[in-house]
LUMNU-842282 format. One record per residue (C-alpha): residue in one letter; x, y, z. Coordinates in steps of 0.001 Angstrom, whole numbers, plus 500000, padded with zeros to 6 digits. Layout:
! residues N
AXYZ ...
***
This chain:
! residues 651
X560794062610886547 X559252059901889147 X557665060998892461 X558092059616895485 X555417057418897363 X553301059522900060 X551971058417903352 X548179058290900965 X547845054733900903 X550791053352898475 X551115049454898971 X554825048461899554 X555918045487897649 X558798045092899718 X558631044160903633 X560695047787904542 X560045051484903044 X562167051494900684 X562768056018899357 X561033058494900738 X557935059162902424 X556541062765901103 X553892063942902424 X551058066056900689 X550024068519903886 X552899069067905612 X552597069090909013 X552531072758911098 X556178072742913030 X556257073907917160 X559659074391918092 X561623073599921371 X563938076587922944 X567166075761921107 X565338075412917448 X564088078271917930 X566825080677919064 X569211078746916032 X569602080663913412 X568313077317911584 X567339073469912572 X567092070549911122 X563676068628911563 X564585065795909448 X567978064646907629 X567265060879906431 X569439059450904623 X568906055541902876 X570906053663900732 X569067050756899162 X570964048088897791 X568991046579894503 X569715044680891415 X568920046086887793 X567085044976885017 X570129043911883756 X571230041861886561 X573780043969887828 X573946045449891853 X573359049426891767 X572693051952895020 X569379053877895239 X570457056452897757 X567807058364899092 X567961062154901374 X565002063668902615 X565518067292904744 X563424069559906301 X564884072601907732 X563650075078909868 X564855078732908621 X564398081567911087 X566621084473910063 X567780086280906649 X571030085305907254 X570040081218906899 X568065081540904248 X570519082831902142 X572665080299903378 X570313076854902619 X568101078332899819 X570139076860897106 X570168072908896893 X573754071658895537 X573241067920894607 X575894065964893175 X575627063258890643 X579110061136890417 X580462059659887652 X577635058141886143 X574526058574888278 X571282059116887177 X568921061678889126 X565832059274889502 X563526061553891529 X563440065149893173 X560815066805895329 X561027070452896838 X559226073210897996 X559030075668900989 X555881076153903626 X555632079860904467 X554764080498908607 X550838080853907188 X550837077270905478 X551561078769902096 X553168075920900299 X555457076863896722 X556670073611894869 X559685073241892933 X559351074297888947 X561248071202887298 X562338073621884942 X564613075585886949 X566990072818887718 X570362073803886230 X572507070723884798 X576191071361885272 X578509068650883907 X581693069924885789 X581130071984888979 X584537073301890542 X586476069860889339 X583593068066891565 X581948066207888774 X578434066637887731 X575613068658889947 X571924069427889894 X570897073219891115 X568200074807892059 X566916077435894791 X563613077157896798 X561518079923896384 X559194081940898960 X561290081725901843 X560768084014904629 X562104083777908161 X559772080909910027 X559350079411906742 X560720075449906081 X562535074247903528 X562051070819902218 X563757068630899505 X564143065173898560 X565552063172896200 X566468059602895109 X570047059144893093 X570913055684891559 X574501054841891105 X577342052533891146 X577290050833894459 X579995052022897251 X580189049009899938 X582095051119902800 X581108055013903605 X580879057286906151 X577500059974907154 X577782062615909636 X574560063746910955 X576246066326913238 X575836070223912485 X576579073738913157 X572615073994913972 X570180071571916052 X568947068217914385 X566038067061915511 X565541063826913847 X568470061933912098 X568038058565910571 X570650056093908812 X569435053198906561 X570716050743904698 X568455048614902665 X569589045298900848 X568883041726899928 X569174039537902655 X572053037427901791 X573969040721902196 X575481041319905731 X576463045098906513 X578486046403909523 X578226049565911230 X580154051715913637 X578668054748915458 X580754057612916862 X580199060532919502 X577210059386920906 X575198058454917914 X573159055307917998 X574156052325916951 X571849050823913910 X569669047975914536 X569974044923912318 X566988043341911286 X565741041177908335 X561711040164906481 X561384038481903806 X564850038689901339 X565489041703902679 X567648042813905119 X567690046210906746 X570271048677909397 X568438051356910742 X569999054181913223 X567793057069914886 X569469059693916689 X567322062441917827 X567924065681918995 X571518066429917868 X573125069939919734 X574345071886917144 X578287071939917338 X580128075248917065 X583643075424916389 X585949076267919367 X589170077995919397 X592466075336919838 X589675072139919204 X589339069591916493 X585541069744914939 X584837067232912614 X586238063995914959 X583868065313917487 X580675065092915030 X578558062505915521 X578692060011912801 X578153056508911393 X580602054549909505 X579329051651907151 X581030048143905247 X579719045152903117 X580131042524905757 X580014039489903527 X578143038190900820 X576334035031902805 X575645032935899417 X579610032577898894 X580457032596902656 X581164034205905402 X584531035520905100 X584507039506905468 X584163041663902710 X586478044151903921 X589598043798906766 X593138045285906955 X594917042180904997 X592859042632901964 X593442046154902056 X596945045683902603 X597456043242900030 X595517045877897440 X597961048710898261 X600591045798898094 X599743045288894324 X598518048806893228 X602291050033893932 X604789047519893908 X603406046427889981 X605764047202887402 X606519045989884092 X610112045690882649 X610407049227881041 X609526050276884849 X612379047812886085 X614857049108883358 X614477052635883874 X614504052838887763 X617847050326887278 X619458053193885024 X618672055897887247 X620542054023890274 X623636053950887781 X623202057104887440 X622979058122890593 X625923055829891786 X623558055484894976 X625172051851895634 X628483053972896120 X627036055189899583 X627266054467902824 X623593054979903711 X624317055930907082 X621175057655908947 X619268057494905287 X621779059414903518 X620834057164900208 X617179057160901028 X617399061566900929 X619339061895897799 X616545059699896100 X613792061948897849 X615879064857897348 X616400063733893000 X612742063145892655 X610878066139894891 X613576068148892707 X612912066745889204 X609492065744888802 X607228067573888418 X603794066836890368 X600520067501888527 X596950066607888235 X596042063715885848 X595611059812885867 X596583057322883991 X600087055521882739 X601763058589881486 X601122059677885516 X601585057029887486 X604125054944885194 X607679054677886909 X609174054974883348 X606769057168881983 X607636059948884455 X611347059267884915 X610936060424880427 X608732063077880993 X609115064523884337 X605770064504885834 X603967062584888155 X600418062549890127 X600728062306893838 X600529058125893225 X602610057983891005 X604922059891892442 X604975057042895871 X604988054091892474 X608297055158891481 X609629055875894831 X608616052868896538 X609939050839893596 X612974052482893649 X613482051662897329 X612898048251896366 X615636047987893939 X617721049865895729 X617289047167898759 X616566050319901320 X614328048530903692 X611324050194904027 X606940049720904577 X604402051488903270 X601825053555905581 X598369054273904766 X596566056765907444 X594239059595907630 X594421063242908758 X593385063132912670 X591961066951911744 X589438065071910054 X587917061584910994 X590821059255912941 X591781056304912227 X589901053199913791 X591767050359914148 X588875047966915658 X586960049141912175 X588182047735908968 X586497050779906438 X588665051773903925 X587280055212904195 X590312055483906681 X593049054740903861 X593291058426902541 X597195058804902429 X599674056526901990 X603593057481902643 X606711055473903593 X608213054263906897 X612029052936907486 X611924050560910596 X615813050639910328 X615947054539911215 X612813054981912522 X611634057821910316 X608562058709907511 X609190060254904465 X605977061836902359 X606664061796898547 X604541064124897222 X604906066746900035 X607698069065899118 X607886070563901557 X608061067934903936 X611752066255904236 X613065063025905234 X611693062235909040 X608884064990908565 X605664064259907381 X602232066704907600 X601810067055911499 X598369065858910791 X598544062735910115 X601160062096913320 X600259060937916707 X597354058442915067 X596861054933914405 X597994053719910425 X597961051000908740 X601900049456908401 X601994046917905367 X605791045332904692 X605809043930901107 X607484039976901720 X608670037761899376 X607653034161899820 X607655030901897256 X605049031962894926 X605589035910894368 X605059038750896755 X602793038740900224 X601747041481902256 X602597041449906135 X600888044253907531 X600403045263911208 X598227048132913105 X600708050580914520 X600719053886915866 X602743056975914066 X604411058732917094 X603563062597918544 X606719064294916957 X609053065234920030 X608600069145921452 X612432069423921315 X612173069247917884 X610055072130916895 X610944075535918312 X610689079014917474 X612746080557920133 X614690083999919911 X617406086467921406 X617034089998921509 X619469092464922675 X617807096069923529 X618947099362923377 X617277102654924005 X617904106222923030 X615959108363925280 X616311111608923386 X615197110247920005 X612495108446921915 X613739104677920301 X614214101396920903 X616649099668919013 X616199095391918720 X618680093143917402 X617332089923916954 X618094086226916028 X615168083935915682 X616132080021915011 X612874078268913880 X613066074341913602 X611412071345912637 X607146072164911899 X608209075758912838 X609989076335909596 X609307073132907131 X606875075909904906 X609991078044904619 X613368076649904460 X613054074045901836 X612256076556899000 X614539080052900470 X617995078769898379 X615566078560895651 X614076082312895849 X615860085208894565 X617807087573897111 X615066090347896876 X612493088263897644 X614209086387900537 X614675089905901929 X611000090467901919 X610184086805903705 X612696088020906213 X611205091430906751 X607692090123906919 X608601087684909811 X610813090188912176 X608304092749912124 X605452089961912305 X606834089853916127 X607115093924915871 X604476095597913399 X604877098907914299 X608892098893913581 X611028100114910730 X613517097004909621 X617370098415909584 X618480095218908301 X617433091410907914 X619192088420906588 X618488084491906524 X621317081750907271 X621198077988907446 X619201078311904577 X619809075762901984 X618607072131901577 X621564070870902763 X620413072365906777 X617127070838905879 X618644067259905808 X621076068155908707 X618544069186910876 X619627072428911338 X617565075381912816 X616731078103910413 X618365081216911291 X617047085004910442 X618687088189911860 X617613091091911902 X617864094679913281 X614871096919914423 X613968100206915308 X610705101093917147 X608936104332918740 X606246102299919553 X607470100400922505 X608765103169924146 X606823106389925704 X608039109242928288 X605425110071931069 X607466113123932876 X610767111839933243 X609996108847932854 X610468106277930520 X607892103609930182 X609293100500928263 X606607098154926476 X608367095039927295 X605771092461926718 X605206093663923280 X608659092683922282 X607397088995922102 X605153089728919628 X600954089629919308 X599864086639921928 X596461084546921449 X593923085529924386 X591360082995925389 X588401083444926802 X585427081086927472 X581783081912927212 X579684078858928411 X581169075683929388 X584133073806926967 X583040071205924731 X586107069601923427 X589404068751924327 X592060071109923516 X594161069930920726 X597450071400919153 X598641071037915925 X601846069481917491 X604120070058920815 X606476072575920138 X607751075198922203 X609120079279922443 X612097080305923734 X612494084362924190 X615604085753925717 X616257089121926454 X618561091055927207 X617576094889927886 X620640097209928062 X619123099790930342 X620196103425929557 X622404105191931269 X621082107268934413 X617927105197934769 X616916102409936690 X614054099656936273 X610979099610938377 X608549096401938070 X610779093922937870 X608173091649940198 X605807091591936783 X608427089639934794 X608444087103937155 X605183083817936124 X605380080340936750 X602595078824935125 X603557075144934642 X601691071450935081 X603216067960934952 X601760064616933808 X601539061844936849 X605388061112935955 X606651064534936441 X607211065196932842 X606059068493931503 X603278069034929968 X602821072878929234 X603690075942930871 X604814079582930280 X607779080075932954 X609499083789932800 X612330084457934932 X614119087673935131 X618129088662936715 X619636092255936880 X623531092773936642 X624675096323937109 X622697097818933674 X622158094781931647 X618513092851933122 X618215089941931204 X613991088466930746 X614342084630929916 X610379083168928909 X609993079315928068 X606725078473926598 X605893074896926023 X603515072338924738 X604384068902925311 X601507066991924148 X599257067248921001 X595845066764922929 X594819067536926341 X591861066206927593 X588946068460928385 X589750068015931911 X592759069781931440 X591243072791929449 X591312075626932165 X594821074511932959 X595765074674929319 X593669077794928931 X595771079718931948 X599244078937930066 X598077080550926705 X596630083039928693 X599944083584930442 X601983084590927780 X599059087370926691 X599210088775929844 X603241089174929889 X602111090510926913 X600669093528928266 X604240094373930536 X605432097862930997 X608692098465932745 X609097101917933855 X612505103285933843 X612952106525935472 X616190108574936357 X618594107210939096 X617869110617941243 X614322110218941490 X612650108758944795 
***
C-alpha cells in the first residue's frame, strides 16, 4: 500500500500539499488544563478533499484524514482504539498509516496484516478495521489515511466533539477552473480562498475547539461547529452556479412526478375504484382516504429499484420504499387534481435548514403540503396522519416546490418557506382524577380519565383498533400506572380509539381505576396524603456550571391535571397554602410562553387541585434558561406535596 509523504524533504509537484504530512519522530505532546483533565483530546483532525482527474480522464476525490488523539484514561482507550473506516460504494483504500507513542516515546506501527476487510458492515457498505496496539493512558493515537472515490460536490464536516480539539483544519484541493463555496457554523472559521498555479485551494483552521457535552432539554448536533461545502461553478463553461434551490427543485420536480403510461393507467383505475371524484373534499376528506388506502395497503420495505418505487409496480404488489411510496402518492394527487406542493426539509434535531446556503445536504425528507387547507401530510410515516408530520422537522425553514404546467411540459416554481411551530392547543396530555380514601384499609382509591392529543398520542392511537383486546388492556395498564407505579389497576379501558378519531381530531381517551397504599400513610391520627405524587414522576433540573445552549422542546404542548380529592369523613385538610404556585412568563405581547400555575378551592369536603403546565414555544433562547428551568422545576416540587388530614376534633 503507498505511504504518505513526510516532512523529510519530499518535493511537491503541485503549488499546495496535497495528503498528508506524516512525520517520522513524532513530536513529545505538553498539554493545556482542559486536555489534560478530558478524558481524551484531539491534537489534530485534518481533513482534505483533493479534487483530481484520473488516468482515464475522468474527475475522482482523494479525501484525506489525519488524527492524533490524546488518550488519558482506560475508559478512552477502549473507546478510540479501534479505527472504523468506511469505503463507499466503490472506493479504493489508497494509503493508511497508524501507530501509537507510549508516554516514554515508545512508538508501535500498524501491522498491515491486521486490517480486517468487511464488505457489508451493519447495512453501511464496505469498512476497513483495525485496533492500535500499546496504548496506555498518556499514550497518543495516530492514524491516517487517503481514500479515492467518486467525487461528492456538496458535503458537510463537523469538527466539534464530546472532547477538546486542538487543531482542526478543512481543505479542499482542486483545479483552478473549479470554484467551491463554503459556509461555517457556530463559530468556526470561515475558509480562505486562494489559488497558484492551476490549482485552487479553501483552507479553514479552527483551533482550540471546547469539547461539547450534551445538556438536558438542548439540541447537540446544530450547536457543533461545522463547515458546509458546494461546487460553485465550473469557470471553463461559465459562471452559472453549480448548485441553487431551482435546480434542486426542478430535480425533485422530475424524480417524482415521472411516470410512464402503465403508471398513468393504474393510478386512473384505482380512482375508479375508489369513486374518490364522488366526494366532496371538504377539509381534505379525499386527500385522507387516499393516505388512509395507501398507509393501509402497502406495504413499506427496504429495496430500490422499479419494482419499489414504480406507481404500478406497487399498486400489483403491495410494497413500496419510502420514495416510492411519495411517487405514487404525489402522482395520485395529481390525477386526482388535489392541489398540492412538495416539501423537502431536514430534521432541526440534526443540522437546520439554511436558506441563504444552497447544499443539498439539507434535502433529507421530502413530504407534501396543501396550500388550500394549510396542512402536511408524511407518506411513509404511519403513524403520522393528515396535518401531522414528525415534530422534527416543524418550526424550520423547507424548501416549497409547486409542479406548473407551462407550453412546453412541466416547470418547477419553488419558494423558501417556513413549516410552522405546531400550535400548544393542539397537543395535550391533561387528566381528571377523582379521589377517595379509606382510612381503615389505609387506601387511596383514583379514578382517572386521561385525554392525550395531537404529538401526545400520534405513537398510539393510529395502530390501538388494530391490536387485539388483551393487548390494548396492557397499553392501557402500562400508561395509568406510568403516572402511579406503585398502584394495583382495578380497571382500564381506551375510547376514541379508532382511525376514524384520528382524522376527526379527536383526543384519545383512557380510563381507568386505581388503588394505592403508597400515597397514603398515618402518623398518629393522622393521615398524611401524597398529593403531588398523584401527577406522576416530574423531571428535576439542576445546573452544574453555566448553560451552554438554548433550551429546546420537542414541541409546545401542555398538561392539564384536575383534581378533585373527596376528603374523608371526620377529617379536615391542613396545607392547603402548598397547592397554591404561580410560576408563569409572557413574551413582549403578553402571550404565554410557559408556566406551571396550580390553584386550589375547598367546598364543604370536596377540595378540588387544578395545575396547568405549559410550553408555548419550541425554543427558548439561552437567556431564558433559568426562567424555563424554574417552570420544570415547579411541577417537581408540587411533586413532593403532602397534605395532612387529621381528625376534625384535633387542635
Amino acid at each position: 500500500m503507498i505511504g504518505f509523504s513526510s516532512l523529510q524533504g519530499i518535493a511537491q509537484s503541485t503549488a499546495f500539499q496535497e495528503g498528508i504530512t506524516w512525520q517520522e519522530q513524532p513530536e513529545p505532546v505538553v498539554l493545556d488544563s482542559s486536555e489534560a483533565a478530558a478524558p481524551a483530546a484531539y491534537l489534530l483532525d485534518f481533513r482534505q478533499y483533493l479534487f483530481r482527474f484520473s488516468e482515464e480522464g475522468t474527475l475522482v476525490t482523494e479525501y484525506s484524514e489525519h488524527n492524533r488523539i490524546q488518550v488519558n484514561t482506560a475508559a478512552a482507550i477502549e473507546e478510540y482504539n479501534k479505527v472504523y473506516i468506511g469505503i463507499g460504494q466503490g472506493g479504493q483504500l489508497k494509503a493508511i498509516r497508524a501507530r501509537s507513542v507510549a508516554p516514554d516515546g515508545t512508538v508501535i506501527n500498524l501491522d498491515e496484516t491486521n486490517i480486517k476487510e468487511l464488505d457489508n458492515l451493519e447495512n453501511a457498505g464496505a469498512f476497513r478495521i483495525f485496533a492500535i496496539e500499546g496504548l496506555v493512558p498518556g499514550s497518543v493515537l495516530e492514524y491516517a489515511y487517503t481514500l479515492v472515490q467518486e467525487p461528492s460536490f456538496y458535503g458537510r464536516d463537523v469538527f466539534q466533539r464530546d472532547v477538546p480539539v486542538r487543531e482542526a483544519v478543512f481543505e479542499i484541493l482542486a483545479p483552478s477552473h473549479f470554484t467551491f463555496q463554503t459556509k461555517s457554523y457556530n463559530g468556526f472559521s470561515d475558509a480562505v480562498d486562494s489559488t497558484a498555479g492551476n490549482q485552487r485551494r479553501l483552507r479553514a483552521e479552527q483551533r482550540n475547539l471546547p469539547a461539547a457535552l450534551s445538556e438536558r432539554y438542548a439540541r447537540l448536533t446544530p450547536n457543533l461547529q461545522r463547515v458546509e461545502y458546494i461546487l460553485g461553478s465550473n469557470l471553463l463553461t461559465g459562471n452559472d452556479p453549480y448548485f441553487d434551490w431551482g435546480r434542486a427543485a426542478l430535480r425533485y420536480l422530475e424524480a417524482i412526478y415521472t411516470t410512464n403510461k402503465d403508471d398513468d393507467k393504474a393510478i386512473k383505475g384505482l380512482l375508479k375504484d375508489l369513486k374518490l371524484n364522488s366526494l366532496n373534499n371538504h377539509d381534505g376528506a379525499q386527500i385522507m382516504i387516499l393516505e388512509r388506502y395507501f398507509k393501509d395497503q402497502i406495504a413499506l420495505q427496504e429495496g430500490n429499484g422499479d419494482a419499489f418505487e414504480s406507481p404500478h409496480l406497487i399498486l400489483r404488489n403491495r410494497y413500496a420504499n419510502e420514495f416510492g411510496m411519495l411517487r405514487l402518492m404525489a402522482n395520485t394527487l395529481l390525477q386526482a387534481g388535489i392541489g398540492h406542493e412538495l416539501v423537502v426539509g431536514t430534521e432541526r434535531d440534526r443540522f437546520p435548514f439554511d436558506p441563504d446556503f444552497a447544499t443539498w445536504s439539507y434535502l433529507e425528507e421530502p413530504f407534501l403540503y396543501f396550500p388550500r387547507y394549510g396542512k402536511f401530510l408524511a407518506p411513509s410515516a404511519y403513524e403520522y396522519r393528515y396535518g401531522l408530520i414528525p415534530f422534527a422537522w416543524t418550526s424550520a425553514q423547507a424548501l416549497f416546490i409547486e409542479l406548473h404546467m407551462e407550453e412546453g411540459g412541466q416547470k418547477a416554481r419553488y419558494r423558501l418557506d417556513s413549516i410552522p411551530e405546531p400550535k400548544m392547543s393542539e397537543h395535550y396530555d391533561n387528566m381528571a382524577v377523582d379521589i377517595r380514601f379509606d382510612p381503615e384499609a389505609g387506601l387511596v382509591e383514583l379514578t382517572v380519565e386521561r385525554k392525550m392529543s395531537g404529538y401526545r398520542a400520534y405513537f398510539l392511537q393510529p395502530y390501538l383498533e388494530r391490536l387485539p383486546k388483551e393487548t390494548r388492556d396492557e397499553v392501557a395498564s402500562e400508561i395509568l400506572l406510568n403516572s402511579s407505579p406503585n398502584a394495583t389497576l382495578l380497571s382500564q379501558s381506551f375510547g376514541q380509539a379508532t382511525m376514524e378519531d384520528v382524522y376527526m381530531g379527536n383526543p384519545l381517551l383512557i380510563k381507568g381505576t386505581l388503588s394505592s397504599a403508597s400515597l397514603l400513610e398515618k402518623a398518629g391520627s393522622r393521615l398524611l396524603f401524597k398529593v403531588g405524587e398523584v401527577i406522576g414522576p416530574q423531571v428535576e433540573m439542576y445546573q452544574i456550571g453555566p448553560r451552554k445552549f438554548d433550551a429546546d422542546m420537542e414541541y409546545p404542548h401542555g398538561y392539564r391535571r384536575d383534581l378533585t380529592i373527596n376528603l374523608p369523613d371526620g377529617y379536615r385538610c391542613k396545607g392547603l397554602e402548598d397547592l397554591a404556585m404561580s410560576i408563569a412568563y409572557q413574551d413582549e405581547q403578553g402571550r404565554p410562553l410557559m408556566g406551571f400555575v396550580s390553584e386550589y378551592a375547598l367546598r364543604g369536603d370536596k377540595l378540588t387541585v387544578s395545575i396547568h403546565e405549559y410550553y408555548a414555544r419550541t425554543s427558548y433562547p439561552l437567556a431564558q434558561f433559568e426562567d424555563f428551568r424554574k417552570v420544570i422545576n415547579a411541577a417537581a416540587d408540587f411533586n413532593k406535596i403532602t397534605l395532612v388530614l387529621e381528625p376534625e376534633g384535633n387542635k
